[in-house]
KEPA-739561 format. One record per residue: residue in three letters; z, y, x of N, C-alpha, C in turn; chain. Coordinates in pm, whole numbers, plus 50000, padded with zeros to 5 digits. Each point is the difference from the previous one (the first is absolute). Layout:
! KEPA-739561
SITE     r     n.z     n.y     n.x    ca.z    ca.y    ca.x     c.z     c.y     c.x   c
SITE   ALA       Z       Y       X       Z       Y       X       Z       Y       X   A
...
//
This chain:
! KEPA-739561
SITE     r     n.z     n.y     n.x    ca.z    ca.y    ca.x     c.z     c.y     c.x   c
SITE   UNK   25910   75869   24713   50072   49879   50029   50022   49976   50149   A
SITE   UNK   49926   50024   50065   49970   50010   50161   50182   50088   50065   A
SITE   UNK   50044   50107   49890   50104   50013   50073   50093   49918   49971   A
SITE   UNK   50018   49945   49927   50101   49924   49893   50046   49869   50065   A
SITE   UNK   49891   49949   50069   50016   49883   50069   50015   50008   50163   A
SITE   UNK   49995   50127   50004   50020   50063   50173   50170   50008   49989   A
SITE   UNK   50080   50078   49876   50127   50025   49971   50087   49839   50026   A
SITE   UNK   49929   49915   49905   50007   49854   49998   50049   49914   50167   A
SITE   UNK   49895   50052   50063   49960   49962   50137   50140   50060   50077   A
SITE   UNK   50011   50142   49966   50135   50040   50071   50076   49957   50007   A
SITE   UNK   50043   49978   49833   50174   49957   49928   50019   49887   50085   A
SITE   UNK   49893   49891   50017   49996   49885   50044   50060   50022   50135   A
SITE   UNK   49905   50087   50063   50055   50024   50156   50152   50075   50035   A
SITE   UNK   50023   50033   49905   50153   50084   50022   50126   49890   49926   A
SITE   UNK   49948   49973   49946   50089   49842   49961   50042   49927   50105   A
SITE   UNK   49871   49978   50047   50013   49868   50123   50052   50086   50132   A
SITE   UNK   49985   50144   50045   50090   50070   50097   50136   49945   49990   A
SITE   UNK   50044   50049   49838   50136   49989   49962   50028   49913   50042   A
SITE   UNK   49971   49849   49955   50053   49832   50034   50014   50018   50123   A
SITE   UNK   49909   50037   50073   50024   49999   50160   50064   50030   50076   A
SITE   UNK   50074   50106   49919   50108   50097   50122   50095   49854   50000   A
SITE   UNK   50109   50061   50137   50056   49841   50044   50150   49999   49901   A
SITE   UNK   49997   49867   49972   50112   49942   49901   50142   50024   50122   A
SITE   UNK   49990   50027   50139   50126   50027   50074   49991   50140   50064   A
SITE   UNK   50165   50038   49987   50026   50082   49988   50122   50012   50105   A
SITE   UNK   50014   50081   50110   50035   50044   50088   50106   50145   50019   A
SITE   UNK   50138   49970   50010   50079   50139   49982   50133   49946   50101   A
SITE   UNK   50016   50128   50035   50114   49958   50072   50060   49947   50124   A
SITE   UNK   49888   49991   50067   49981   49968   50134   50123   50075   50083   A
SITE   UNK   50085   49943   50109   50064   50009   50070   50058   49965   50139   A
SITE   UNK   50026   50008   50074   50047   49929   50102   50146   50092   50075   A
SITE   UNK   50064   49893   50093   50104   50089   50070   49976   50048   50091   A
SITE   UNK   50034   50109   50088   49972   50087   50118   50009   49902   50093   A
SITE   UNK   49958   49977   50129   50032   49935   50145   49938   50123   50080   A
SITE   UNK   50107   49991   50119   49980   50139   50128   49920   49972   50051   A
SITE   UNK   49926   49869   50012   49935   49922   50150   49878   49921   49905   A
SITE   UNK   49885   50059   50109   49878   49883   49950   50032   49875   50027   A
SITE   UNK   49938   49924   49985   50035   49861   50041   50056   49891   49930   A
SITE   UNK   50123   50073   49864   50050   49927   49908   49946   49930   49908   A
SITE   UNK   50066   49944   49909   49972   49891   49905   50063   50068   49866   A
SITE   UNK   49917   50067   49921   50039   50060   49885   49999   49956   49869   A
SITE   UNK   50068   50002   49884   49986   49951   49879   49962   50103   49919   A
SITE   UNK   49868   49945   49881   49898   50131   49953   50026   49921   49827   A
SITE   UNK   50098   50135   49946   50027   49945   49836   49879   50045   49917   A
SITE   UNK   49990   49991   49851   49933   50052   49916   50033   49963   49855   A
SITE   UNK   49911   50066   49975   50016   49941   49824   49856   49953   49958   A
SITE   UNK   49961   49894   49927   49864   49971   50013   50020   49968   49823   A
SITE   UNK   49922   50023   49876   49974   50050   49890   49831   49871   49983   A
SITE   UNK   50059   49931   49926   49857   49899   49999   49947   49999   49812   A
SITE   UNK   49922   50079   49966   49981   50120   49887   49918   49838   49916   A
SITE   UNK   49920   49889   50088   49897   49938   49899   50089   49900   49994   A
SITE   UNK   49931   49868   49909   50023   49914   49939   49991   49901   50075   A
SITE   UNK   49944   50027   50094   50002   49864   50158   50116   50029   50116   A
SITE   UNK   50078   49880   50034   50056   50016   50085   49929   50022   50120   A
SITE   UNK   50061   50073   50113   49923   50045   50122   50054   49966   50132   A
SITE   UNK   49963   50011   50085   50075   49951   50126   49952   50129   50115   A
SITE   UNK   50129   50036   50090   49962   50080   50129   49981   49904   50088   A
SITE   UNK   49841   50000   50065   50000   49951   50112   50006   50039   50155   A
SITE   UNK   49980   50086   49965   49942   50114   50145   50086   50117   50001   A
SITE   UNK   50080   50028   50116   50074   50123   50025   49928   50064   50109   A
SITE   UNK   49980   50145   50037   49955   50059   50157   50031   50144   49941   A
SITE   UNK   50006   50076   50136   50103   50102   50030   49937   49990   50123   A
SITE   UNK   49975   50141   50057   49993   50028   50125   50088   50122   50071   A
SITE   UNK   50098   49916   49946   50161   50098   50045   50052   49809   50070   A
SITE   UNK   49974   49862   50001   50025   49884   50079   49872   49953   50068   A
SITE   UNK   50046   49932   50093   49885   49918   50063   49996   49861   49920   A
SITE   UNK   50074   49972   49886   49973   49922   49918   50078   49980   49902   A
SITE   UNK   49987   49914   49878   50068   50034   49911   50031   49860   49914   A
SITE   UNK   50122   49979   49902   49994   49860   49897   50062   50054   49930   A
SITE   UNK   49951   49883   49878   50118   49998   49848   50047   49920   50003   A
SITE   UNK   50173   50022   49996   50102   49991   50027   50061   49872   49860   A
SITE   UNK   50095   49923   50016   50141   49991   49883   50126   49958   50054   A
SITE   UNK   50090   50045   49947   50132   49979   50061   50008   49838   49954   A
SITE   UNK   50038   49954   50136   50023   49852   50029   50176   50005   49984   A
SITE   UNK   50083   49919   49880   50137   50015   49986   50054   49862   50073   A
SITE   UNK   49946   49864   50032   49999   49901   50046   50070   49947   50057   A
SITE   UNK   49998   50014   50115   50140   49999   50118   50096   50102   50067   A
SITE   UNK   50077   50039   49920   50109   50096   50103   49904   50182   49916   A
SITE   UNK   50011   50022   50106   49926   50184   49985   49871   50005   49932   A
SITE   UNK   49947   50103   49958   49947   49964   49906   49893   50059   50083   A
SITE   UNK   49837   49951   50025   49905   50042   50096   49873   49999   49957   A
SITE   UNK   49922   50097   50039   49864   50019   49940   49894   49876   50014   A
SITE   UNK   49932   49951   49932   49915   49914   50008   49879   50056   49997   A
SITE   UNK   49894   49961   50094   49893   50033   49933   49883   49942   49879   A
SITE   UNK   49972   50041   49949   49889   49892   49882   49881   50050   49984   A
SITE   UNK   49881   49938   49946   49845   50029   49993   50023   50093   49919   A
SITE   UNK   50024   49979   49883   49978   50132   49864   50161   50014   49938   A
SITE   UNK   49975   50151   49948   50146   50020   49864   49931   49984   49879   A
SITE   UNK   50056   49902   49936   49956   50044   49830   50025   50085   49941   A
SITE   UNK   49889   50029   49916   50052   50162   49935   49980   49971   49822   A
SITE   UNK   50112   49943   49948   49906   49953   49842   49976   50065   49911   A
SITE   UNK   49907   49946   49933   49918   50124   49874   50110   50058   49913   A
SITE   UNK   49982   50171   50031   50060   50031   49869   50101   50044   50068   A
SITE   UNK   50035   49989   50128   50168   50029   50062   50005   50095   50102   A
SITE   UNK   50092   50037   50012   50032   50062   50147   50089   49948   50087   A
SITE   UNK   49931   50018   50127   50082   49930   50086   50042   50080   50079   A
SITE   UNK   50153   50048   50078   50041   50044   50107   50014   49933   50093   A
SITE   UNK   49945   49994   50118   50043   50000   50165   50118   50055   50010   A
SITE   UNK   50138   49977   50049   50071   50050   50017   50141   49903   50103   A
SITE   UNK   50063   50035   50030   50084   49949   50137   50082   49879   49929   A
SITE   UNK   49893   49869   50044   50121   49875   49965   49885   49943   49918   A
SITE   UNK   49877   50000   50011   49903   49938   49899   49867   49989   50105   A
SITE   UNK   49916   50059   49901   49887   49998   50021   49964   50138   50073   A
SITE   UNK   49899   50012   50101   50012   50114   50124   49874   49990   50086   A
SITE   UNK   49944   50048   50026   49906   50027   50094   50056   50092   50160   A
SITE   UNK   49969   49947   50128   49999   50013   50098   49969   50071   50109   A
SITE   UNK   50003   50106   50021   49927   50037   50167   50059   49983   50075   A
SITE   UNK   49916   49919   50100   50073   49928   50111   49901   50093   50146   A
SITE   UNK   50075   50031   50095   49996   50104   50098   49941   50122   49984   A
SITE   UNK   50092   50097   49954   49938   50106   49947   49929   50069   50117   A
SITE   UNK   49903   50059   49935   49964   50079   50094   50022   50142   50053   A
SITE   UNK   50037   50019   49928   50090   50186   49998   50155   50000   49942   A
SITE   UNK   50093   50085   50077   50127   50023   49926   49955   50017   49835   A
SITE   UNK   50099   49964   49935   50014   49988   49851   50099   50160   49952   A
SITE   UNK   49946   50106   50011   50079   50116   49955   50067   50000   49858   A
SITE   UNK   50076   49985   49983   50083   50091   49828   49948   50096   49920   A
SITE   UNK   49925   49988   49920   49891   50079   49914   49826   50007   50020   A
SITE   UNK   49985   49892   50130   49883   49988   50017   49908   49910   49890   A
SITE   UNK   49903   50062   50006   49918   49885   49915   49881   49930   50090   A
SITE   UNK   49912   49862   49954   49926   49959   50107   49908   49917   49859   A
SITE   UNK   49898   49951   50031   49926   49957   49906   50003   49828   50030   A
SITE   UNK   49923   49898   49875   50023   49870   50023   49911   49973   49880   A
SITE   UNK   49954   49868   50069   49934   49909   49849   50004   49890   50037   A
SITE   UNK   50010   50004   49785   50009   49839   49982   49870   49942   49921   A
SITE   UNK   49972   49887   50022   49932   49910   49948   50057   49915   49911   A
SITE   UNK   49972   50011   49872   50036   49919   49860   49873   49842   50007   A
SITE   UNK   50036   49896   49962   49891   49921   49956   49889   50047   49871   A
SITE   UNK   50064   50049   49913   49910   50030   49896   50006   50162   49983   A
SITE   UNK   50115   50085   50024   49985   50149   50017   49934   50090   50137   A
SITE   UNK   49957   49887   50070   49944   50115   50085   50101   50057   50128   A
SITE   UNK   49905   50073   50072   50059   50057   50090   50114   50128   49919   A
SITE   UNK   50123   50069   50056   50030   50054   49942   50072   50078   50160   A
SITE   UNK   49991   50133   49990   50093   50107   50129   50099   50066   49944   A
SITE   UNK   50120   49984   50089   50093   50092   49956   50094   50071   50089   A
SITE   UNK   50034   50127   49991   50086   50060   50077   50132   49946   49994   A
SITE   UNK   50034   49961   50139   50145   50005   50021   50076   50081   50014   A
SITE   UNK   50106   49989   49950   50117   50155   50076   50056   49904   50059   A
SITE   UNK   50074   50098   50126   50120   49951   50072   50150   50051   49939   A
SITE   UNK   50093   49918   50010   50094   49994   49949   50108   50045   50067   A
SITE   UNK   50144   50008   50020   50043   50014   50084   50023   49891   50098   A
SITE   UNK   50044   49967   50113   50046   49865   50101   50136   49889   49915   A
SITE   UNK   49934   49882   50008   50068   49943   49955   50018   50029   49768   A
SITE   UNK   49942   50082   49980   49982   50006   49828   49967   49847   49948   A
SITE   UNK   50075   49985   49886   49992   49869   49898   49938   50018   49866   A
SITE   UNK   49958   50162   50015   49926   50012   49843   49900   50101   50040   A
SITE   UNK   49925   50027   49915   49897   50108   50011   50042   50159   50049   A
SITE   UNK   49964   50064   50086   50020   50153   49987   49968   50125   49858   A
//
């Protein structure tokens, strides 16, 4: 019986691994090329929110800017201009794209030229999913969709 309830003890523990892995889900990461450090870049994605709780991004960083925000297109007066805000909602069950004219995350003074096929790393902080890293590609200069 001694193993029977050791097996028991496992199932239990590989169950509760499972629940744990994170309900967000990260693909697609992108940004456009800039020649010059120093710029102000827009960083797309696709974000996949797998549980039954809505979630929120709070935290963006990248050490390709000396700093960074999440973004939404402000349509309001005249041109249409990035706002910044505390969190993006991400609701249960959905996917959400970042993409040009919405919702967007920021690097603001880059720190290195932005090459065309480069990749650079970044994380985000979910309220309830956790930290989460993801590779960026670079896109071409000036791109409106993913490479």
């Amino acid at each position: 019986m001694p193993g029977r309830a050791l097996i028991c003890q496992l199932s239990a523990c590989l169950a509760a691994a499972a629940d744990a892995s994170p309900s967000v889900e990260l693909s697609k990461a992108w940004a456009p090329a800039a020649a010059q450090a120093g710029a102000d870049v827009p960083v797309y994605m696709t974000i996949a929110n797998r549980g039954a709780e809505p979630d929120g991004l709070l935290r963006f960083r990248c050490p390709a800017a000396n700093f960074t925000e999440q973004r939404t297109t402000d349509y309001g007066e005249g041109a249409p201009a990035g706002r910044e805000i505390k969190s993006i909602p991400v609701p249960a069950n959905q996917t959400l794209v970042l993409a040009p004219g919405g919702y967007h995350l920021m690097l603001l003074k880059t720190t290195q030229p932005l090459k065309e096929g480069d990749t650079f790393p970044c994380s985000l902080t979910f309220k309830s999913g956790g930290r989460q890293d993801v590779s960026v590609t670079v896109a071409a200069e000036g791109a409106r969709a993913a490479p």
